[in-house]
C-alpha positions, -999 to 999 in steps of 0.1 A, spaced: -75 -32 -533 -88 -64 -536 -72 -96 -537 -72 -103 -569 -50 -73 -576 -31 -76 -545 -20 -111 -558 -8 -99 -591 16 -66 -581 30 -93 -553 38 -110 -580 54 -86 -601 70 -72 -573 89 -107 -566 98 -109 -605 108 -72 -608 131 -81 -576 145 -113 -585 152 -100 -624 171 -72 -608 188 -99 -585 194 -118 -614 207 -88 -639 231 -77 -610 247 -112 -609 249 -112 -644 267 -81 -653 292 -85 -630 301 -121 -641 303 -110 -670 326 -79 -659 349 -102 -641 352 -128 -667 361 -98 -696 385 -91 -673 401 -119 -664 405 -129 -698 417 -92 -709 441 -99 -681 453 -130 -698 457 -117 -729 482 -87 -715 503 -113 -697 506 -137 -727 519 -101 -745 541 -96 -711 555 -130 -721 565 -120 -756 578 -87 -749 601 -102 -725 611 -131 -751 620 -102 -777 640 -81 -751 662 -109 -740 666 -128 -771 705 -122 -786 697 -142 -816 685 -122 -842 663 -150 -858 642 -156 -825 639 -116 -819 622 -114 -856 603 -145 -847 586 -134 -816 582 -96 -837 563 -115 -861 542 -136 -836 535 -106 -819 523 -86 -850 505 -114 -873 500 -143 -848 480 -121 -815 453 -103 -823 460 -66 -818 447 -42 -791 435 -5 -786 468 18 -778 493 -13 -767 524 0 -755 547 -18 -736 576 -12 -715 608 -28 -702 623 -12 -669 655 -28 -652 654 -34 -614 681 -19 -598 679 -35 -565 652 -47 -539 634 -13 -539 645 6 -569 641 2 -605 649 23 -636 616 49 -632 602 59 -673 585 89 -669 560 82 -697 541 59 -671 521 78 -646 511 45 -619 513 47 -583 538 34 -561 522 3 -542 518 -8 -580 556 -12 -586 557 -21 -551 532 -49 -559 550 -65 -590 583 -63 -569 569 -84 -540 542 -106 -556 560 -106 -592 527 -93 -606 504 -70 -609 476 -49 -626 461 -13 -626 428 0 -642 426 36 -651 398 56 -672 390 15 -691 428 12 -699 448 -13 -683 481 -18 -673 496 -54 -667 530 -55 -647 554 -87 -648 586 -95 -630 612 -112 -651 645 -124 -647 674 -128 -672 709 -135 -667 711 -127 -631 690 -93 -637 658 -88 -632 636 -65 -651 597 -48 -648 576 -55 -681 543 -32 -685 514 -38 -708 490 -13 -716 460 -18 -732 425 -3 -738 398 -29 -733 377 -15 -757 358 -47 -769 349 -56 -731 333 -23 -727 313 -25 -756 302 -62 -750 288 -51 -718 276 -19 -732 257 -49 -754 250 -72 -724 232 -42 -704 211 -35 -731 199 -67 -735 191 -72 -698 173 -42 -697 149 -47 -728 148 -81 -717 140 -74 -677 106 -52 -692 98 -75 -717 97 -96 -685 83 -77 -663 54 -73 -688 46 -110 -689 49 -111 -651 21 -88 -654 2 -111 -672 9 -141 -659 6 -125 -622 -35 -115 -636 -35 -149 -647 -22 -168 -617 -46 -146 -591 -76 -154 -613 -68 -194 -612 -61 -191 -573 -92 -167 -567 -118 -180 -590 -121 -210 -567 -132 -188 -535 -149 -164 -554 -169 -193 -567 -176 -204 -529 -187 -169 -519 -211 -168 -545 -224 -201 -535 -224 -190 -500 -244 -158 -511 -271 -182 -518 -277 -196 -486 -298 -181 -462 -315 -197 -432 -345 -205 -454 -319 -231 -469 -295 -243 -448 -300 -277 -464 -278 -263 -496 -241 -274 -491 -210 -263 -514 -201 -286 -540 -175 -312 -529 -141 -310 -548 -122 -340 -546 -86 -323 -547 -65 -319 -512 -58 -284 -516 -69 -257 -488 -99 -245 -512 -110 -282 -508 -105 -277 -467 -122 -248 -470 -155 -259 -487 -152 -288 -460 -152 -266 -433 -182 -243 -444 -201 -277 -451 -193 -290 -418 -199 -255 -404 -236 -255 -422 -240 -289 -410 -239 -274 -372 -259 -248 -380 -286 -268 -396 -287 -288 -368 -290 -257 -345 -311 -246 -364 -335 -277 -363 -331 -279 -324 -339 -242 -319 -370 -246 -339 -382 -278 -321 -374 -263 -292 -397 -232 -295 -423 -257 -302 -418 -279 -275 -416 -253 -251 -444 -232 -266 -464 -265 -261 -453 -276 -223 -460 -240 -213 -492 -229 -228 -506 -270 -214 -510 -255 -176 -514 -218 -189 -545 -232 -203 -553 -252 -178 -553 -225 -151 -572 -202 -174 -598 -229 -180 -602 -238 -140 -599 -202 -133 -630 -195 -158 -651 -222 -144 -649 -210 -109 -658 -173 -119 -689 -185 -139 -708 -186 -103 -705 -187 -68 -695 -221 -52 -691 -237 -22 -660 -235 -1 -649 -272 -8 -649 -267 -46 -631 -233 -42 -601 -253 -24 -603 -279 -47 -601 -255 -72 -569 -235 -58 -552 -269 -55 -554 -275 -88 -547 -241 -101 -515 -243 -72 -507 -273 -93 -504 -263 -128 -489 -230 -115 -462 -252 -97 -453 -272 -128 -451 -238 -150 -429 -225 -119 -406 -257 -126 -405 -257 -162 -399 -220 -160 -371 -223 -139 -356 -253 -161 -358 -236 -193 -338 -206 -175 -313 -229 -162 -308 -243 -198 -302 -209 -212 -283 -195 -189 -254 -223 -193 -248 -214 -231 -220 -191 -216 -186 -187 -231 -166 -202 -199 -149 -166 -191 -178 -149 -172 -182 -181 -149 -170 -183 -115 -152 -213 -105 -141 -222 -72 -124 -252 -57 -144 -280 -39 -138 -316 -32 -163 -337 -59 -172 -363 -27 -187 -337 -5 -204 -324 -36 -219 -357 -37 -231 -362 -7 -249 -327 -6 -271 -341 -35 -276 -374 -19 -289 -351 11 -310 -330 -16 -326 -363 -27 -331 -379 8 -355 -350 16 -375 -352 -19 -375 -388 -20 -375 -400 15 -374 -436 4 -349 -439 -21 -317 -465 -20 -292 -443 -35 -256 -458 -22 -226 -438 -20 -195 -459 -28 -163 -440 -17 -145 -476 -7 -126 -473 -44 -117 -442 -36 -81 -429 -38 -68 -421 -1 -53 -389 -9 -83 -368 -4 -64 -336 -27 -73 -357 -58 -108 -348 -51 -104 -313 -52 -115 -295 -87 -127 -265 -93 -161 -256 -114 -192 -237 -112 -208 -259 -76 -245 -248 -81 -243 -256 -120 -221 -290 -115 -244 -302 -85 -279 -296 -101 -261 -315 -132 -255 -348 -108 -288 -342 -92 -307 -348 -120 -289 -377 -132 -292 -395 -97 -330 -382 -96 -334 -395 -129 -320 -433 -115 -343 -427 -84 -377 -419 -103 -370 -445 -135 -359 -474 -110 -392 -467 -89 -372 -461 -57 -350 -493 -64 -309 -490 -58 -292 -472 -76 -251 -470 -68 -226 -438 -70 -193 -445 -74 -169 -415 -72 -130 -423 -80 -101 -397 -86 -74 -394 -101 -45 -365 -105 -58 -361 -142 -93 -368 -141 -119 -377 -113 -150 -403 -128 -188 -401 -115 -207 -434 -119 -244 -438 -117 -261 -468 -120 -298 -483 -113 -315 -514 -122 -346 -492 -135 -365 -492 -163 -336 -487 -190 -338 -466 -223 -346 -480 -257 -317 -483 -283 -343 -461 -307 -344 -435 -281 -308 -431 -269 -297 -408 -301 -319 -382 -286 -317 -382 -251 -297 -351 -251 -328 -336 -272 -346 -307 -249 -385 -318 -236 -379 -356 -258 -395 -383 -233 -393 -420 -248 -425 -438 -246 -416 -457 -214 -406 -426 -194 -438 -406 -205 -456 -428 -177 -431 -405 -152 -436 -371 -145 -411 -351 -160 -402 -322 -187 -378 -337 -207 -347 -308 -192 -326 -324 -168 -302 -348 -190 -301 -317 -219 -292 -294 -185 -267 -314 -173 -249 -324 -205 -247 -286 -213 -233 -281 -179 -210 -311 -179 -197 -300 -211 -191 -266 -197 -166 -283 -177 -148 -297 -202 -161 -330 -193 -178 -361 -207 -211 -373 -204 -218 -414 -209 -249 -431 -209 -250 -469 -215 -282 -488 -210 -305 -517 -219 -342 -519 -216 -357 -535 -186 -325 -540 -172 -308 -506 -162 -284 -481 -175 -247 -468 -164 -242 -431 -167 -208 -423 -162 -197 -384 -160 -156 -380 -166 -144 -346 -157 -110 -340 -168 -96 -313 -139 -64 -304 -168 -88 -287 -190 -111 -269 -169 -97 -230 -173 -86 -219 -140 -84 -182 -149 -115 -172 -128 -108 -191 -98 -123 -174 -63 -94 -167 -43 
């Protein structure tokens, strides 16, 4: 069933329930108020009866048989009855009444009462006249009340389906102005495909959830466009960086086998091919490294280790590759309660992340100083790089986090392009944030903020 149809039955359902709600209510208002003013109209005759069985003066007696006959208006099989109370408990008993006890009992006690029996009913009222009490009983059928809710149920019922049968249509009517909007958007959607990811869904300028829900999609399509866009220049950057030393070993590889050489060109030969085969090695092993970090965060590992050591195993990385770098560890602003170090993350992924990003401050600063500042708190523990190298241009800083993009100053260094992508994706992973501030010719601050309240510790080695 679609929804469509599942909207309109709800719909009918609800009105079909609340018109019975409704009809219930109804007929027993109704019901009680008939009765209540049936009721009345038996005690008002009570009243009279009474008035005509006490009254000595002739006059007043034909008065009240008069009012009673021309002034009331009559009812179904009245009688009426007068019965003299003996004492507390006992009363002259007329045998032409068949009521039940706790009714006499009841008009005795409370000095009124009333019984219902096959739609007659019978009205009993305690009055006193010199000194003597006596029992007055209407009787009366209520045939107009029966009939006028006879009338009443009749016209709830013919009007409940004439109801029900525009709930039907206004349901079919209210499903097609709440589904036509999405069934608008999935037809739109139906027309997009990868080949056009540039189409977005018309904006609607209302605040309703259809309106949140083309927003999303859009916003949604703008992701994947963008993914889409990186993917592709991706492929072609790194179809490009490979097949450079591919070719390259093919071509030196060719020349040597044309003919026999000496010994000296063969070495020369195998340095350069050990070359190129090195730098496909290293972009190889970067482009893995980038791939293999688009993870979901519940496959990886985590374990706890203190962010300062962590540090100083990179600084020792980079001491042996660049013997001559001035890369300063600053632990003075440190807090002293060494615990606010401790974090846990993925140590291979998080220390090639900071690796790169000091290396990167070594190689762009030609060897020049660069400072690490490390500072913790119980929230959140902050990484600070800064050199005094080469800087990046404001032009190029939108796409520093763009795989194999080199600005034109940094194309003068070697490099792929892979290490700030790489360790973004890996920061990230954390739940952390990546910052780069800089200014050309005169440096740039990378500050990496890992928030330890975030990072999911559901996979934590024991």
């Amino acid at each position: 069933m679609n929804i469509r149809k599942k909207i309109t039955f709800t719909y009918v359902a609800l009105s079909t329930f609340s018109t019975l709600l409704l009809c219930v209510v109804v007929f027993f208002l109704f019901r009680s108020n008939n009765k209540y003013y049936f009721l009345k109209r038996l005690e008002d005759r009570a009243k009279i009866i009474a008035s005509i069985n006490f009254q000595n003066d002739p006059e007043k007696t034909k008065y009240y048989k008069e009012l009673k006959k021309n002034g009331l208006e009559e009812l179904i099989d009245e009688e009426d009855f007068v019965l003299k109370v003996n004492s507390k408990n006992s009363f002259e008993y007329n045998t032409n009444i068949d009521l039940p006890n706790q009714f006499y009992t009841n008009v005795l006690n409370k000095g009124k009462d009333w019984y219902e029996i096959d739609d007659k009913y019978y009205l009993g009222q305690l009055f006193k006249a010199n000194n003597q009490k006596y029992i007055v009983i209407i009787s009366a059928v209520d045939r107009k009340g029966k009939t006028t809710t006879i009338y009443i149920v009749k016209i709830m019922l013919f009007g409940s389906i004439g109801f029900l049968l525009l709930a039907y249509f206004l349901g079919r009517f209210l499903a097609k102005r709440v589904i036509n909007p999405v069934a608008r958007i999935t037809k739109e959607v139906n027309r997009i495909s990868a080949s056009n990811l540039h189409n977005r869904l018309p904006k609607n300028n209302s605040s309703d959830e259809i309106s949140d829900l083309s927003e999303t999609f859009n916003n949604m399509l703008d992701r994947l466009e963008t993914s889409f866009e990186i993917q592709t220049n991706f492929i072609n950057n790194a179809s490009h960086e490979l097949k450079t030393p591919i070719t390259a070993i093919m071509a030196e590889s060719e020349i040597m086998l044309f003919k026999e050489r000496e010994v000296p060109e063969y070495i020369k030969s195998l340095e350069n091919i050990f070359n190129q085969a090195s730098k496909l090695g290293n972009l190889t092993e970067s482009l893995l490294k980038l791939t293999q970090t688009g993870y979901d965060g519940k496959k990886q590992v985590l374990e706890i280790i203190r962010i300062d050591e962590l540090v100083m195993d990179v600084k020792s990385d980079i001491d042996t590759i660049y013997p001559e770098n001035r890369v300063t560890i600053r632990l003075d602003v440190a807090p002293k309660n060494s615990e606010l170090f401790l974090i846990p993350c993925n140590r291979s992924l998080l220390e090639l992340a900071i690796n790169n990003i000091i290396t990167n401050g070594v190689k762009y600063s030609n060897n020049d100083e660069v400072f690490v500042t490390v500072t913790a708190t119980e929230n959140s523990i902050k990484i600070t790089i800064n050199d005094i190298g080469i800087g990046i241009p404001a032009e190029d800083i939108p796409h520093l986090y763009e795989p194999f993009f080199r600005g034109k100053k940094a194309a003068q260094y070697t490099g792929y392009g892979l290490g700030l992508p790489l360790a973004m994706k890996i920061i990230r992973m954390h739940d952390g944030d990546l910052q780069v501030q800089s200014e050309q010719n005169k440096g740039t601050i990378v500050t990496i903020i890992l928030n330890k309240l975030n990072i999911k510790n559901s996979n934590l080695v024991s």
